[in-house]
N, CA, C and O atoms as a Maestro MAE file, in Angstrom:
{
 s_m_m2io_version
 :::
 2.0.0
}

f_m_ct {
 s_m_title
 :::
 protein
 m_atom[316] {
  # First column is atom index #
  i_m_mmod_type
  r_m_x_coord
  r_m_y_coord
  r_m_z_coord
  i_m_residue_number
  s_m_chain_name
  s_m_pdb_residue_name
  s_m_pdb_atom_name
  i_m_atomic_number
  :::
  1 25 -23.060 86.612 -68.139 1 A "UNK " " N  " 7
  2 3 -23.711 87.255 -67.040 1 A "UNK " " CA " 6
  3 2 -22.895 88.474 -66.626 1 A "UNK " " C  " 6
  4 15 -21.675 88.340 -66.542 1 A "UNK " " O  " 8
  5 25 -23.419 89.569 -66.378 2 A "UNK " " N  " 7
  6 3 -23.083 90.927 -66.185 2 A "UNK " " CA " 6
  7 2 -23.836 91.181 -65.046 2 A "UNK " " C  " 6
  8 15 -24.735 90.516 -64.531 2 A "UNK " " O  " 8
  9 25 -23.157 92.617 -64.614 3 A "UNK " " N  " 7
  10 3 -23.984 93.036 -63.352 3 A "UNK " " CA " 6
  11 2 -24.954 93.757 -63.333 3 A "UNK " " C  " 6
  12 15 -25.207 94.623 -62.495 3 A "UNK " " O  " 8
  13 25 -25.595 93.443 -64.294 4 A "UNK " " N  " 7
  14 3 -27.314 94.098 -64.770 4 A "UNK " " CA " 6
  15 2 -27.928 93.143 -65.669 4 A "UNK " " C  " 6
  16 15 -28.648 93.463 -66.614 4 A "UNK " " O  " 8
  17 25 -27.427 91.223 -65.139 5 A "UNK " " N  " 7
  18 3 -28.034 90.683 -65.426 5 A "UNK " " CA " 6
  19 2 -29.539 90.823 -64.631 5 A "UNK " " C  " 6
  20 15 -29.757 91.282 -63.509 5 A "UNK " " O  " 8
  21 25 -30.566 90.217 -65.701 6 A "UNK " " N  " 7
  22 3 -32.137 89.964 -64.551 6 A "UNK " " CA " 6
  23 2 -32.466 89.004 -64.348 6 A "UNK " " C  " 6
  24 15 -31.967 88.106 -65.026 6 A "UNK " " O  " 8
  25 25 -33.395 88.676 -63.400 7 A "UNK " " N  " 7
  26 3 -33.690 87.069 -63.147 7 A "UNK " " CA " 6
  27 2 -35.504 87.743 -63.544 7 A "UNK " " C  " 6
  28 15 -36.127 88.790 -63.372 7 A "UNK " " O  " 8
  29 25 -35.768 86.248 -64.205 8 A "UNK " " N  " 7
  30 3 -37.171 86.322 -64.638 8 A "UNK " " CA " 6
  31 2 -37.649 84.911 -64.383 8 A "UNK " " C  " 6
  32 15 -37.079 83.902 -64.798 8 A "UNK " " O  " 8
  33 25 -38.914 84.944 -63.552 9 A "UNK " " N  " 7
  34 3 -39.699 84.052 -63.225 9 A "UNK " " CA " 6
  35 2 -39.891 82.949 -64.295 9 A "UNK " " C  " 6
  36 15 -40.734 83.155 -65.167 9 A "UNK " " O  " 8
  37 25 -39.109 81.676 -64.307 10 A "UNK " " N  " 7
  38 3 -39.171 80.452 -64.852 10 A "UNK " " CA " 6
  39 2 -40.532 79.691 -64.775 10 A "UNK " " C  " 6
  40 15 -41.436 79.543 -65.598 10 A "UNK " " O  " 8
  41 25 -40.334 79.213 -63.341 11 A "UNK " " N  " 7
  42 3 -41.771 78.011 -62.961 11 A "UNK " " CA " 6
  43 2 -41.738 78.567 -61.708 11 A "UNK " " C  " 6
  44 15 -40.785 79.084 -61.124 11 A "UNK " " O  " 8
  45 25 -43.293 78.352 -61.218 12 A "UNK " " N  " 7
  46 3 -43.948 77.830 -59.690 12 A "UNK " " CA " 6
  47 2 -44.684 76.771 -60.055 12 A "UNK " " C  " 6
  48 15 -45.255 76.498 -61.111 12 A "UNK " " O  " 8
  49 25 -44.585 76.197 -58.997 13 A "UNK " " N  " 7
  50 3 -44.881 74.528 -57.943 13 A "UNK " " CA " 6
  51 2 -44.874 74.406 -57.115 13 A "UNK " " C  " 6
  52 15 -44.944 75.409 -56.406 13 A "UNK " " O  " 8
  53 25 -44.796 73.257 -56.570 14 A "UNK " " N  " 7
  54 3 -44.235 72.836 -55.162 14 A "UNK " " CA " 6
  55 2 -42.683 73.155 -54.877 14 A "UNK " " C  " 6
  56 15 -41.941 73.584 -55.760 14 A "UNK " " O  " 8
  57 25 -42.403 72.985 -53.988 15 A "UNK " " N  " 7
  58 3 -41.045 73.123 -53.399 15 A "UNK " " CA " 6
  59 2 -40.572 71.676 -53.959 15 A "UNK " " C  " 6
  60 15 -39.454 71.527 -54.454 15 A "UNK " " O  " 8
  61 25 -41.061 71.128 -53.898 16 A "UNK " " N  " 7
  62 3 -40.174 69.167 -54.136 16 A "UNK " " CA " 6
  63 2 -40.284 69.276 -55.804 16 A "UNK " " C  " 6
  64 15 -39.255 68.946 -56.393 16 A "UNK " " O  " 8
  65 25 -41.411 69.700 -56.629 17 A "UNK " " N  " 7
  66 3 -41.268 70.453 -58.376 17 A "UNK " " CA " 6
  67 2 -39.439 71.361 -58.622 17 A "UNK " " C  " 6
  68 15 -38.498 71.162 -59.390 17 A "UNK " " O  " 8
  69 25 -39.716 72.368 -57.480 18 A "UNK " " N  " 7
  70 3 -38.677 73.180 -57.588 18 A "UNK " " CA " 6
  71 2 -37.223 72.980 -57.775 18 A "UNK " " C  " 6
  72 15 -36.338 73.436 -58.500 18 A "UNK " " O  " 8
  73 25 -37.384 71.769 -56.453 19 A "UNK " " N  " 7
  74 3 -36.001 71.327 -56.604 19 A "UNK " " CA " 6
  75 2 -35.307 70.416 -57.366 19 A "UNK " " C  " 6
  76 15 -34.085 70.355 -57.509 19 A "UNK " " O  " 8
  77 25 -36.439 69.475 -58.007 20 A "UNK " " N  " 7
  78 3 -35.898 68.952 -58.614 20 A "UNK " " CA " 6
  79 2 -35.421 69.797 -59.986 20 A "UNK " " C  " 6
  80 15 -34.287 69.656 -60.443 20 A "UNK " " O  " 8
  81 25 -36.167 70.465 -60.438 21 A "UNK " " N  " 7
  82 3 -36.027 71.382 -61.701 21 A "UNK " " CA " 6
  83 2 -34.871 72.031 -61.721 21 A "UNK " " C  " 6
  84 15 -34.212 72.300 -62.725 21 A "UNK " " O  " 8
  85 25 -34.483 72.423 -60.009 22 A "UNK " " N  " 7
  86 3 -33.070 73.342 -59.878 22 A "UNK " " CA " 6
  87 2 -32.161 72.294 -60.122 22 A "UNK " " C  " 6
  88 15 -31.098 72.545 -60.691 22 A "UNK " " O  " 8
  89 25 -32.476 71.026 -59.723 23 A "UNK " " N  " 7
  90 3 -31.109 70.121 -60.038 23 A "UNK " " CA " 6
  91 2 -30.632 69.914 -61.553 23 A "UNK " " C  " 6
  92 15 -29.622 69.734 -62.234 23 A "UNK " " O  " 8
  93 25 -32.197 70.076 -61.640 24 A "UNK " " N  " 7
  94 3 -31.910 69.446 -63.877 24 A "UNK " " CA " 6
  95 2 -31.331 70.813 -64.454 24 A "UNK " " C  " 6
  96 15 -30.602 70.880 -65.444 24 A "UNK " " O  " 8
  97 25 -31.780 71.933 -63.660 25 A "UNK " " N  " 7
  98 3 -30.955 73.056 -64.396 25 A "UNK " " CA " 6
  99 2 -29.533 73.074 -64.197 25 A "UNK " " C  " 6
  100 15 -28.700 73.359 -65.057 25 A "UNK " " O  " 8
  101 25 -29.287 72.714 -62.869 26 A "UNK " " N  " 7
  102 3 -27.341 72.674 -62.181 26 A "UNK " " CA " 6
  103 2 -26.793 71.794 -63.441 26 A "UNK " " C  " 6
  104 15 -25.860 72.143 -64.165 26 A "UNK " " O  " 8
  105 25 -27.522 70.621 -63.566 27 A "UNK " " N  " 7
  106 3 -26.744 69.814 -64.677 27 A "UNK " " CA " 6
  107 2 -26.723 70.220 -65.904 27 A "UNK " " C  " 6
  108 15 -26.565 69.367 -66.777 27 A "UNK " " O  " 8
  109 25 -26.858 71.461 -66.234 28 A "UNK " " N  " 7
  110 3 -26.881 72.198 -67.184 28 A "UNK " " CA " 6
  111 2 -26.168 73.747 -67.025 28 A "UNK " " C  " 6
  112 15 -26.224 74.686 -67.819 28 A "UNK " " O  " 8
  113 25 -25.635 73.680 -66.001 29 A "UNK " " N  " 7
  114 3 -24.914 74.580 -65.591 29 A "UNK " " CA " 6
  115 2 -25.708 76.025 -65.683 29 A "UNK " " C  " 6
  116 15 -25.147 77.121 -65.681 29 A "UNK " " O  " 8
  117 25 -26.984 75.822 -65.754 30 A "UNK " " N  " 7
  118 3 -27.830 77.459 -65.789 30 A "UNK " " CA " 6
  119 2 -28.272 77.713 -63.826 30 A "UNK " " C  " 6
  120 15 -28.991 77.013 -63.112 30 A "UNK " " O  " 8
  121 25 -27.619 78.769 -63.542 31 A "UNK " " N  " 7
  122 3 -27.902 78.961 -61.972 31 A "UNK " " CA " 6
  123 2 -29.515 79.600 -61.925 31 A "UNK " " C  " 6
  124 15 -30.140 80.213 -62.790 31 A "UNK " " O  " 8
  125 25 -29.956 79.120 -60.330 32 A "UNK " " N  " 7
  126 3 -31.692 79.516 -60.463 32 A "UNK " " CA " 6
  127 2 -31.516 79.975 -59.088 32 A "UNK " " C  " 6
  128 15 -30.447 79.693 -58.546 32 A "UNK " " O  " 8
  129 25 -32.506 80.722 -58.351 33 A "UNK " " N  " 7
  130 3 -32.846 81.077 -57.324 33 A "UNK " " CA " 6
  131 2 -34.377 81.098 -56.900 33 A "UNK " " C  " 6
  132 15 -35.246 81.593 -57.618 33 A "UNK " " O  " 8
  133 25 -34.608 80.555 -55.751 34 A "UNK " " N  " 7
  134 3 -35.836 80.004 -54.974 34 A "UNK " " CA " 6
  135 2 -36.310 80.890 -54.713 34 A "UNK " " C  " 6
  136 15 -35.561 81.707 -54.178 34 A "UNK " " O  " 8
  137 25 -37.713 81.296 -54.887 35 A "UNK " " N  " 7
  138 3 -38.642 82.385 -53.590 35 A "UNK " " CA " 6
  139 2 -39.603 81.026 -53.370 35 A "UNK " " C  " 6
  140 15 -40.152 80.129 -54.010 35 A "UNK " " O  " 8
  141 25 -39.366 81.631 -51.707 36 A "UNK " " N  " 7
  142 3 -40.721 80.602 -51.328 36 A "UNK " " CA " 6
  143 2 -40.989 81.830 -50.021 36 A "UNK " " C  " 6
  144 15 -40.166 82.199 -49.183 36 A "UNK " " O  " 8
  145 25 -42.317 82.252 -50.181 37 A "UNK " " N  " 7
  146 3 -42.678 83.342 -49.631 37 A "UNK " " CA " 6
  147 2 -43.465 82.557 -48.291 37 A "UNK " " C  " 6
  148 15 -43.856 83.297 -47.389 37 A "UNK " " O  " 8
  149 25 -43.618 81.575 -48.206 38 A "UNK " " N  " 7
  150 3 -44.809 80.583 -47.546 38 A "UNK " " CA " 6
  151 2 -43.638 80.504 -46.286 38 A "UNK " " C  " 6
  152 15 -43.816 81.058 -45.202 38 A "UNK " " O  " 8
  153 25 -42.159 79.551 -46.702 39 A "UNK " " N  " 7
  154 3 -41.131 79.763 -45.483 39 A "UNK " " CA " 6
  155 2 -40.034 81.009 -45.282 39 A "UNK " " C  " 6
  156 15 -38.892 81.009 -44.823 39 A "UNK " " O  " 8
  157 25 -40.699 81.846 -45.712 40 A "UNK " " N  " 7
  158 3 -40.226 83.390 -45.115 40 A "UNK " " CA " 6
  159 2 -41.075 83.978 -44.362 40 A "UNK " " C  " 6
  160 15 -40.778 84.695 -43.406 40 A "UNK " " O  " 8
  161 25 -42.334 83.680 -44.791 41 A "UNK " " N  " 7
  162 3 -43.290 84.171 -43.662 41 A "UNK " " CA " 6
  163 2 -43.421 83.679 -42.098 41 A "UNK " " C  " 6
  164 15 -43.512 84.318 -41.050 41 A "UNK " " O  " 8
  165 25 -43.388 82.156 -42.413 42 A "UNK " " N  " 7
  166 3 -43.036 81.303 -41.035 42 A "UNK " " CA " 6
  167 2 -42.001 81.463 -40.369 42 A "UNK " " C  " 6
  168 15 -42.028 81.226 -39.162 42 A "UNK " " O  " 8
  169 25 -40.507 82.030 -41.172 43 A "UNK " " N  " 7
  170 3 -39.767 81.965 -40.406 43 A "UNK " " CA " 6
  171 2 -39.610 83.231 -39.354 43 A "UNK " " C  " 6
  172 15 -39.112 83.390 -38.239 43 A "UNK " " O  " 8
  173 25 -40.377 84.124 -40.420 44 A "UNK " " N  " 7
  174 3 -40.347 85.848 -39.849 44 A "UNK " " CA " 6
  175 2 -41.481 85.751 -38.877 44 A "UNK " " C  " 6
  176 15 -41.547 86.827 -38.283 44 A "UNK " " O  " 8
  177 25 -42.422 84.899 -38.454 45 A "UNK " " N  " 7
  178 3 -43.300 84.651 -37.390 45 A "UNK " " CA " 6
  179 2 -45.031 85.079 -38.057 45 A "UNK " " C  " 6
  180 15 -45.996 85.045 -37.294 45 A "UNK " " O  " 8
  181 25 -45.171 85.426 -39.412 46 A "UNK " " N  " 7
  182 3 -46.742 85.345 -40.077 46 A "UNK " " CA " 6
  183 2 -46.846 84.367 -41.311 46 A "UNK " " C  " 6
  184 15 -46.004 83.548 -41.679 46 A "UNK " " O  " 8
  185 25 -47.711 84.562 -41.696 47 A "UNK " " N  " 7
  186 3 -47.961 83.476 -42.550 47 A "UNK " " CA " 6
  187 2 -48.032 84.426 -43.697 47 A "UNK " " C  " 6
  188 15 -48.753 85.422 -43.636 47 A "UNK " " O  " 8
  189 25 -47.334 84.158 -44.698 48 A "UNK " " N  " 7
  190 3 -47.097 84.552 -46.624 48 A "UNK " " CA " 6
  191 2 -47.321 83.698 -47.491 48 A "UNK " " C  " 6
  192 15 -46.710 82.648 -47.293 48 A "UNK " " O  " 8
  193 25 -47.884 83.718 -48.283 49 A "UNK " " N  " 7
  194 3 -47.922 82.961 -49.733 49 A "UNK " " CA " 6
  195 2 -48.015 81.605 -48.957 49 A "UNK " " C  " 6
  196 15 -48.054 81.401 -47.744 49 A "UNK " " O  " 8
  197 25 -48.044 80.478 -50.336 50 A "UNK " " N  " 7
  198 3 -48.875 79.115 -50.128 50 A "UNK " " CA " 6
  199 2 -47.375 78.148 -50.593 50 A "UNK " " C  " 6
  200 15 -46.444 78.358 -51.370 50 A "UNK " " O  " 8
  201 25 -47.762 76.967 -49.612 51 A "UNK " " N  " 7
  202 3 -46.660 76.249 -50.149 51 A "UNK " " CA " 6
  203 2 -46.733 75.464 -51.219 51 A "UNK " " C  " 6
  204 15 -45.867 74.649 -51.539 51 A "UNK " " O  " 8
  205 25 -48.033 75.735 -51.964 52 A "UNK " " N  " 7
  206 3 -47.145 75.228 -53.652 52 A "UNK " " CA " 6
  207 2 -47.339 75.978 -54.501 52 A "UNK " " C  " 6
  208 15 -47.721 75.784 -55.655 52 A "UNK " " O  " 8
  209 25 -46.934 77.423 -53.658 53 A "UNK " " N  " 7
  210 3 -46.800 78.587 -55.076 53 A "UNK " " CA " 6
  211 2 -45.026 79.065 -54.590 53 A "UNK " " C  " 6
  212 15 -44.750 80.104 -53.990 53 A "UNK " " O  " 8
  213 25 -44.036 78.031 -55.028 54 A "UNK " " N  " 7
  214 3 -42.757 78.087 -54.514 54 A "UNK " " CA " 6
  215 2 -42.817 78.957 -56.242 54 A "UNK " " C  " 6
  216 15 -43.572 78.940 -57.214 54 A "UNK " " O  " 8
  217 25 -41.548 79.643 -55.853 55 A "UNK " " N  " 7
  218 3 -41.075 80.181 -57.488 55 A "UNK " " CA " 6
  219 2 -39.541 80.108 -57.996 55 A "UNK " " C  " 6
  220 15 -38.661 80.788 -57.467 55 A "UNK " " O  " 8
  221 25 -39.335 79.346 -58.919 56 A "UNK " " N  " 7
  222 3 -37.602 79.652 -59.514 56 A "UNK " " CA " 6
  223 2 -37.557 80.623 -60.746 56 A "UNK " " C  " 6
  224 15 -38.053 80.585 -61.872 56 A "UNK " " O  " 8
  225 25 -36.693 81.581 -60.014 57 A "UNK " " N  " 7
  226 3 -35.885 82.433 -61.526 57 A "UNK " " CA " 6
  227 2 -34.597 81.919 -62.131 57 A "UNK " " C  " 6
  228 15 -33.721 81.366 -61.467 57 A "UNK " " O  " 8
  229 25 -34.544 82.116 -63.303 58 A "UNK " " N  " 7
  230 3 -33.437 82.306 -63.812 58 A "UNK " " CA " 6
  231 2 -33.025 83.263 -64.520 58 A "UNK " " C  " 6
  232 15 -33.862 83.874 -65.184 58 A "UNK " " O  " 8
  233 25 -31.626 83.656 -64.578 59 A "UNK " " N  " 7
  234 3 -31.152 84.972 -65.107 59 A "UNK " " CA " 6
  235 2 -31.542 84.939 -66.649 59 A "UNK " " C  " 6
  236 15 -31.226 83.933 -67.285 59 A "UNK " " O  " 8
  237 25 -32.316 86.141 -67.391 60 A "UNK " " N  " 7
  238 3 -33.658 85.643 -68.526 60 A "UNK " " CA " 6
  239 2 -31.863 85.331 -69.598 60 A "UNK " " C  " 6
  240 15 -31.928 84.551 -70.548 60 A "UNK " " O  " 8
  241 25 -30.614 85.952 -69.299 61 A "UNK " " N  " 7
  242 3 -29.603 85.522 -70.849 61 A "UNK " " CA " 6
  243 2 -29.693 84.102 -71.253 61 A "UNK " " C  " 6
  244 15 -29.335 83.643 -72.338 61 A "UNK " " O  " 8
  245 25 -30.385 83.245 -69.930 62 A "UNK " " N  " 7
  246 3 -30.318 81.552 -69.916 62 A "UNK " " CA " 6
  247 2 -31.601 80.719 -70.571 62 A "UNK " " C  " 6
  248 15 -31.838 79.518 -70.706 62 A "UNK " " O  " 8
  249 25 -32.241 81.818 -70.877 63 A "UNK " " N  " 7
  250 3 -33.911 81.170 -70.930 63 A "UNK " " CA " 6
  251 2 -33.538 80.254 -72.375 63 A "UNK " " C  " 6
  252 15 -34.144 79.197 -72.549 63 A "UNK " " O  " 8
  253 25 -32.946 80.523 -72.964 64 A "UNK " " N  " 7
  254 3 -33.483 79.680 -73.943 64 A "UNK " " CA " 6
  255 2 -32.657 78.376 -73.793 64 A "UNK " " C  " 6
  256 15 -33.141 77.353 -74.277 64 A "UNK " " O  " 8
  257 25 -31.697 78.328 -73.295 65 A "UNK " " N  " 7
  258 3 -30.805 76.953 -72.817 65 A "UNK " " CA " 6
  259 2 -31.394 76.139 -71.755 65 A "UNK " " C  " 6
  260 15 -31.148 74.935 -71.691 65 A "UNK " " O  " 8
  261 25 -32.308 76.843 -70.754 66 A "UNK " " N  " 7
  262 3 -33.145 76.389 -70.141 66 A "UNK " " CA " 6
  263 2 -34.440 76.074 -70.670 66 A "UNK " " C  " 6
  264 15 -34.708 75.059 -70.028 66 A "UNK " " O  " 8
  265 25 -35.635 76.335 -71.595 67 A "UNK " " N  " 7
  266 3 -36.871 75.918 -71.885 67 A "UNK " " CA " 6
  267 2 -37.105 74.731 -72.529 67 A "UNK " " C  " 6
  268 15 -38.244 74.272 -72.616 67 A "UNK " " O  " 8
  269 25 -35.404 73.772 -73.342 68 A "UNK " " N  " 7
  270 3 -35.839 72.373 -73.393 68 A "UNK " " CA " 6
  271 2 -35.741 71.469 -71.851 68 A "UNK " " C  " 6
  272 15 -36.400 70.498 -71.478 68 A "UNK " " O  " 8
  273 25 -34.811 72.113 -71.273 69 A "UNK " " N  " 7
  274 3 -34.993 71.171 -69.736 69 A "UNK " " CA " 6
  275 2 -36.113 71.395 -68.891 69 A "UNK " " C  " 6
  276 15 -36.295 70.491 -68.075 69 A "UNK " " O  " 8
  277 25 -36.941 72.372 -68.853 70 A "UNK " " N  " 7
  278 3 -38.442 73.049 -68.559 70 A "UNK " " CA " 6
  279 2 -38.974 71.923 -69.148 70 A "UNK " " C  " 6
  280 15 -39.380 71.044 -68.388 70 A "UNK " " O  " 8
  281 25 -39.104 71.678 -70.930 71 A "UNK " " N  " 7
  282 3 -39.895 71.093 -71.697 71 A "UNK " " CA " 6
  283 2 -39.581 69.035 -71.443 71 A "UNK " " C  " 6
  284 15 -40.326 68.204 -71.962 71 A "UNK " " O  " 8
  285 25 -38.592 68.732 -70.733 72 A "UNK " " N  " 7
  286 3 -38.494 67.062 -70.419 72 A "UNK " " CA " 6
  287 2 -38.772 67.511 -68.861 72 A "UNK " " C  " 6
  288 15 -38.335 66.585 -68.177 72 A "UNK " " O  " 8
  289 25 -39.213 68.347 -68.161 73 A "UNK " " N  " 7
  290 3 -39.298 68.029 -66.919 73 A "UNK " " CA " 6
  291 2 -40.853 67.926 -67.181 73 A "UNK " " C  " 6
  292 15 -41.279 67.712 -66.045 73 A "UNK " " O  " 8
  293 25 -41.441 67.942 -67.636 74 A "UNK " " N  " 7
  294 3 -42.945 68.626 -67.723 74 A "UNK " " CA " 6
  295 2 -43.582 67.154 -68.079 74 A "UNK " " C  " 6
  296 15 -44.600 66.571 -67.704 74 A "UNK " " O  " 8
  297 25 -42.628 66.861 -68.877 75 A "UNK " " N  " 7
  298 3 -43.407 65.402 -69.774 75 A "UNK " " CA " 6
  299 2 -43.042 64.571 -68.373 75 A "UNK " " C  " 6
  300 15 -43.908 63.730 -68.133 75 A "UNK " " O  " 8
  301 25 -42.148 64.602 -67.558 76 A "UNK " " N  " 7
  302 3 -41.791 63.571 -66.925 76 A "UNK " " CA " 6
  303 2 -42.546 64.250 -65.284 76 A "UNK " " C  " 6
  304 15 -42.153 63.958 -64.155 76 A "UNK " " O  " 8
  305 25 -43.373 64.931 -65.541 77 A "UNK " " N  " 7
  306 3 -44.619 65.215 -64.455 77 A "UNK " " CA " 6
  307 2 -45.934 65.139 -65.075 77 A "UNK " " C  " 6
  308 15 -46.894 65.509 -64.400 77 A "UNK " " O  " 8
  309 25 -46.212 64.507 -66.847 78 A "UNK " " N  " 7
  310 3 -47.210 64.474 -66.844 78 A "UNK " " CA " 6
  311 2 -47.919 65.350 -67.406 78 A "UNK " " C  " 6
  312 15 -48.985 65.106 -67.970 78 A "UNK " " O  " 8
  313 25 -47.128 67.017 -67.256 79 A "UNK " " N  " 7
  314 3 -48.131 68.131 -68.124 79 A "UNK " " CA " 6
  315 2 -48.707 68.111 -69.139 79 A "UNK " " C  " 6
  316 15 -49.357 69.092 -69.499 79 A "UNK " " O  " 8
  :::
 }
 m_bond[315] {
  # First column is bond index #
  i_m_from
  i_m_to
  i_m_order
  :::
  1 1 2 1
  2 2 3 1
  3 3 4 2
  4 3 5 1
  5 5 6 1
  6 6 7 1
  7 7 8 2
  8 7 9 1
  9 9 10 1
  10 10 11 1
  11 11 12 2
  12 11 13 1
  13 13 14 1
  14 14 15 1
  15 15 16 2
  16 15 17 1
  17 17 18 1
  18 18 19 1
  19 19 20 2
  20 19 21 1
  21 21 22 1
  22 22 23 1
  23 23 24 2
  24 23 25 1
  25 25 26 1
  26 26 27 1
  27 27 28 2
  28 27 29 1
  29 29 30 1
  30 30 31 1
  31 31 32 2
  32 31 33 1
  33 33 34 1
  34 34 35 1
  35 35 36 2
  36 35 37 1
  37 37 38 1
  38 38 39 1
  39 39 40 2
  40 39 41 1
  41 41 42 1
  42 42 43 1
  43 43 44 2
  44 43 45 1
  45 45 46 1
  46 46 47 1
  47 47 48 2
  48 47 49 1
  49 49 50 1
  50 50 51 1
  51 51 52 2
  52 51 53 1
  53 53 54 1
  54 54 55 1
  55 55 56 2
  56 55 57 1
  57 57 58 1
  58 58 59 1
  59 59 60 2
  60 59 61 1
  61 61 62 1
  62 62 63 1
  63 63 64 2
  64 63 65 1
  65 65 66 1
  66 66 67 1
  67 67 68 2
  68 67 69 1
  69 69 70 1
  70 70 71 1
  71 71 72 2
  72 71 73 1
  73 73 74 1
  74 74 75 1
  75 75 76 2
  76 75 77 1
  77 77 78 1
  78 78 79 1
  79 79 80 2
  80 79 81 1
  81 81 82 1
  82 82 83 1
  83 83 84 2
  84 83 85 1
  85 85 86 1
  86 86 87 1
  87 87 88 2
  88 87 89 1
  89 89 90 1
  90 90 91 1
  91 91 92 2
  92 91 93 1
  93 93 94 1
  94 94 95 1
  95 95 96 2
  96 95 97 1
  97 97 98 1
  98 98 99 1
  99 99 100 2
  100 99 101 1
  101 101 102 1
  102 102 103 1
  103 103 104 2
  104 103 105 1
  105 105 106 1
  106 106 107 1
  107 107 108 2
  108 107 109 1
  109 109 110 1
  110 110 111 1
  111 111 112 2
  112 111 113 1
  113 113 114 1
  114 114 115 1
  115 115 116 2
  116 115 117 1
  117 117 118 1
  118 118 119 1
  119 119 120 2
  120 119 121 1
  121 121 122 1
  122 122 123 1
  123 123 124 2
  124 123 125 1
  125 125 126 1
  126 126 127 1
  127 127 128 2
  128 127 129 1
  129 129 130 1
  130 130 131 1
  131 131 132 2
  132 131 133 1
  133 133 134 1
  134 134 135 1
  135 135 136 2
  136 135 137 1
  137 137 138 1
  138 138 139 1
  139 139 140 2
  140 139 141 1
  141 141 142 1
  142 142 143 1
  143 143 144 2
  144 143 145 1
  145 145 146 1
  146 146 147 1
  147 147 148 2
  148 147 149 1
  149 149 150 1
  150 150 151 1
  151 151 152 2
  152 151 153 1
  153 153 154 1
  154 154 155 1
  155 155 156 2
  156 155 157 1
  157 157 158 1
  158 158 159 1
  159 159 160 2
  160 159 161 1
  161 161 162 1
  162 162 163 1
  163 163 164 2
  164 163 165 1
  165 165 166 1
  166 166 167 1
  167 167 168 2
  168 167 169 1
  169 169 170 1
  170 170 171 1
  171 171 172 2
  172 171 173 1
  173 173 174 1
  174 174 175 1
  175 175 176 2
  176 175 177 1
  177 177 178 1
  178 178 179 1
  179 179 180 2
  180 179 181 1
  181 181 182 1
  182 182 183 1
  183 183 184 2
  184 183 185 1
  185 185 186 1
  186 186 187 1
  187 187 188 2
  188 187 189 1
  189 189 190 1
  190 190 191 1
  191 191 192 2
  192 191 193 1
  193 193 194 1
  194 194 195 1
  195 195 196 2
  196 195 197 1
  197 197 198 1
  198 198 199 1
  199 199 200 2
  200 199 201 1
  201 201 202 1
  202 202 203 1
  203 203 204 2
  204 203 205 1
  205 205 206 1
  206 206 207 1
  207 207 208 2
  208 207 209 1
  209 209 210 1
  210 210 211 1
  211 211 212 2
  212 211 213 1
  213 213 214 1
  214 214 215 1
  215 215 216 2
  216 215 217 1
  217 217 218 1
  218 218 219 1
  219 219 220 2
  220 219 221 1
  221 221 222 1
  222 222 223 1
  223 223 224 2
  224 223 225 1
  225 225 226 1
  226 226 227 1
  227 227 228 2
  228 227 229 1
  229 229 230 1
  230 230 231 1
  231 231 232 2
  232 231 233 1
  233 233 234 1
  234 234 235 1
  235 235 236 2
  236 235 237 1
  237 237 238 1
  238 238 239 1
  239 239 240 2
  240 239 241 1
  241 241 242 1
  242 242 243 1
  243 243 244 2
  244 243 245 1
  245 245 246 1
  246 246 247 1
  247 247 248 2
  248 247 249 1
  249 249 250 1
  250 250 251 1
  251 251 252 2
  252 251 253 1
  253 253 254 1
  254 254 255 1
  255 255 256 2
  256 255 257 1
  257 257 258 1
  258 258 259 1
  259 259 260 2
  260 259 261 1
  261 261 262 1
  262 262 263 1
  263 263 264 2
  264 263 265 1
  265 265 266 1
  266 266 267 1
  267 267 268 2
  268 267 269 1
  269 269 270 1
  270 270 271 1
  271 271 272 2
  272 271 273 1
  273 273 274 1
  274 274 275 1
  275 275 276 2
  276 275 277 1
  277 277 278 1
  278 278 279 1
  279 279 280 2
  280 279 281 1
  281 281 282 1
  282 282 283 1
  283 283 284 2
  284 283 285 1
  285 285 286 1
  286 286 287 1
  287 287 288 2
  288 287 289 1
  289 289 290 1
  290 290 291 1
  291 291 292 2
  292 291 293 1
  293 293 294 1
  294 294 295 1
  295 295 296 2
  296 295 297 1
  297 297 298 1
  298 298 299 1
  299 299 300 2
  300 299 301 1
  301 301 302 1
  302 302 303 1
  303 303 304 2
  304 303 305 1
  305 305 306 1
  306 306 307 1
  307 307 308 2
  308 307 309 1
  309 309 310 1
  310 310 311 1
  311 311 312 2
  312 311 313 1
  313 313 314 1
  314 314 315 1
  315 315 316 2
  :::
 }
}
């Protein structure tokens, strides 16, 4: 990771999808970051985006160390 790494949109879900996914990624040591536009809007006092269009990025150098843990979270929701 460099300082012109990018983050590229992984998954949207739910927020409770999200987090768990961020945990299975931590145990894999790939870092992610949350948009949830739904509690930024509430907190800023309007209403934004929906709460199960939460979104995690990850920095894209990780994508491919990340898309088998994508690929057992999916089976273990059923996709």
């Amino acid at each position: 990771m460099d300082d012109y790494s990018k983050h590229i949109r992984f998954y949207t879900g739910s927020l409770i999808e999200i987090q768990r996914l961020q945990l299975d990624l931590d145990d894999y040591k790939i870092p992610s970051l949350v948009k949830n536009n739904f509690q930024s809007g509430l907190r800023a006092g309007f209403y934004g985006g929906s709460p199960s269009q939460v979104e995690l990025f990850i920095y894209e150098e990780d994508l491919e160390r990340a898309k088998p843990v994508l690929e057992e979270f999916k089976k273990q929701l059923g996709d």
